[in-house]
C-alpha positions in Angstrom: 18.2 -3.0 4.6 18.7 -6.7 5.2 20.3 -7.6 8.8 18.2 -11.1 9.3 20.5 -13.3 9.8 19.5 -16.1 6.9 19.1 -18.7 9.9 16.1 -16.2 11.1 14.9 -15.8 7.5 14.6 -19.2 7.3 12.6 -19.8 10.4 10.5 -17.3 9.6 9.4 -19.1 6.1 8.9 -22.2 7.8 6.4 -20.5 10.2 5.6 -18.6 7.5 4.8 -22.1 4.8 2.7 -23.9 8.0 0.1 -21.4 7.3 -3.3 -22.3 5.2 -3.2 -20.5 2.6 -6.5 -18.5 3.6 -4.7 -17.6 6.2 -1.7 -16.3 4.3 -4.4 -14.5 2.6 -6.0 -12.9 5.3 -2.4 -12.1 6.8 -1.5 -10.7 3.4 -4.9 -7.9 3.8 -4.3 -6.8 6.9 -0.9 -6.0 6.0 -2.0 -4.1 2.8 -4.7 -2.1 5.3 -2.4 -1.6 8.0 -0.3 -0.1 5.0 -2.7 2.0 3.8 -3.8 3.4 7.0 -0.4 4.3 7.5 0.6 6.2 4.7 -3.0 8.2 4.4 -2.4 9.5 8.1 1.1 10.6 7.0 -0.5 12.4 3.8 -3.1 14.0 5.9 -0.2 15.2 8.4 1.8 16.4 5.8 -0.7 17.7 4.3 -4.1 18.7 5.8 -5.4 21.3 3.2 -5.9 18.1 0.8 -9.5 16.1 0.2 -10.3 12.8 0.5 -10.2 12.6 -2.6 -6.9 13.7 -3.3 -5.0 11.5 -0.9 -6.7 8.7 -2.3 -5.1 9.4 -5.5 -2.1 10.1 -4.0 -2.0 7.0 -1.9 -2.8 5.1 -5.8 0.2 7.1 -6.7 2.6 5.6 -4.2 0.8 2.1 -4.4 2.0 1.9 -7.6 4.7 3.6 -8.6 6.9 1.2 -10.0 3.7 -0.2 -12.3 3.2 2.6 -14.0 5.4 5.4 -15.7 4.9 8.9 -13.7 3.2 10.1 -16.5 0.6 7.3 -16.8 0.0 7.6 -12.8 -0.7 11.3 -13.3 -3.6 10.1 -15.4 -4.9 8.1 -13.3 -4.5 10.1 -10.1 -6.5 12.8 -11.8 -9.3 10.2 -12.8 -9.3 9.5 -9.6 -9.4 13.2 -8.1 -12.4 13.8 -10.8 -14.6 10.3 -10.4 -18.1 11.4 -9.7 -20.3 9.1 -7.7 -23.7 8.6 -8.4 
């Protein structure tokens, strides 16, 4: 859904290009954490039988869904789910 109007967009870019580029940066991992915190608490409503363990591999499994095919994911996700700390 897209109902900026382009004169918005644009002032929003300017703000956007004024920044320093750590600050970009920093803006840029708050987002991704703010992200993540959002979508775990969602998994853990949805579903609050699951591990830690297993909504962190979900979580990778919405991440990046379009980078890998579901099948590679899968893979991964169970790594994931099986990773032994030492």
């Amino acid at each position: 859904m897209n109902d900026t109007p382009k004169h918005i967009l644009q002032k929003q870019l300017e703000i956007i290009n004024k920044r320093s580029d750590a600050e970009k940066i920093e803006r840029w991992l708050e987002l991704t954490e703010l992200s993540r915190t959002i979508i775990l608490d969602q998994l853990r409503e949805k579903h609050p039988e699951m591990s830690e363990r297993d909504l962190i591999a979900e979580l990778f499994k919405i991440f990046y869904r379009n980078d890998f095919t579901p099948e590679k994911l899968n893979i991964i996700a169970e790594s994931i789910r099986e990773y032994k700390v030492s």
